[in-house]
N, C-alpha and C positions, 0 to 999 in steps of 0.2 A: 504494500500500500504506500509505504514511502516512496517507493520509487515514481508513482503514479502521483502523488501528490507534488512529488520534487519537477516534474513535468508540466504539470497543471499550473505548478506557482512560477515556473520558465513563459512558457506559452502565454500566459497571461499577465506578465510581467508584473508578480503581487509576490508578498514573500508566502512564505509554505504557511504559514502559520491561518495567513489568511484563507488560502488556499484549502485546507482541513477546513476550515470554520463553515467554509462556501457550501462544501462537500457534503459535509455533516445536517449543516440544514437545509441544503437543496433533498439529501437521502430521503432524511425527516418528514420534509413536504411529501415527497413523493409514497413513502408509503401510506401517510398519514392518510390522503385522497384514495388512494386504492382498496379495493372494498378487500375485508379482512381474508378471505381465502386468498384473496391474489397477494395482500402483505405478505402472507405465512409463506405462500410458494417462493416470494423475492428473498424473503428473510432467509432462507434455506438455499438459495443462488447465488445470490451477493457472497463475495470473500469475508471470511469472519475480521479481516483487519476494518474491512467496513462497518458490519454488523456491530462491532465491539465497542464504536462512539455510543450504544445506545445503553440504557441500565436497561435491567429485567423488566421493569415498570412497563419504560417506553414499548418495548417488543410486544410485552403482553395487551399492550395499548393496540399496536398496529392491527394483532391478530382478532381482535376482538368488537375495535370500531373503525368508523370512517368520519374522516373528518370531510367537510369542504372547504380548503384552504384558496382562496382566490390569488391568482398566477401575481397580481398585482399587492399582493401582502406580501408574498413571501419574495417579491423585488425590493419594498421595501424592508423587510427584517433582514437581507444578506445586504440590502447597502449602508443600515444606519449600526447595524452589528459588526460591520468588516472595513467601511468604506466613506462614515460620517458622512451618509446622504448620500453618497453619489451612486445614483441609478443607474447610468448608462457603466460605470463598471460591476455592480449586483448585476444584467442583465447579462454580461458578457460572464460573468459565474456561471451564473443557473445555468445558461446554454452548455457551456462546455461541462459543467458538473452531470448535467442531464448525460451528456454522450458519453463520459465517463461511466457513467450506470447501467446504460445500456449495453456500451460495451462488455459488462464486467456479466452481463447478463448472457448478452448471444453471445 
């Protein structure tokens, strides 16, 4: 996962730290929206270096409910969490976070 993160925070010219941070709550969203069978199959997909930002709580959370997080919150909670407001770098997160996930998936 580091190596994956040390990549993400290159490409995106942000340091690693922000880069985890991005990762961890772009994941978050993503399960969190996904109705809980489909959480439980990702949870079980995803690399446990991923899986392992979450406590038991969260997990049990994902398997269990759905949230509906609007694409437009969680732009705002990756830029005012990592970025002090700035949106157009949160949006260039989530995107590449997304494709990280995806990939970690197919």
């Amino acid at each position: 996962m580091e190596d994956i993160i040390e990549h993400f925070a290159q490409r995106l010219e942000i340091s690693p730290d922000m880069a985890r941070q991005g990762i961890s709550i772009t994941s978050k969203y993503f399960l969190q929206n996904s109705e809980p069978v489909v959480a439980t199959g990702l949870l079980s997909m995803l690399p446990s270096s991923l899986t392992n930002m979450f406590s038991n709580d969260e997990k049990q959370e994902f398997k269990t409910s759905q949230k509906n997080i609007s694409y437009d919150e969680i732009i705002k909670k990756i830029s005012n969490e990592c970025f002090n407001g700035d949106l157009q770098k949160a949006k260039k997160v989530y995107e590449e976070a997304i494709n990280v996930i995806k990939r970690q998936i197919w």
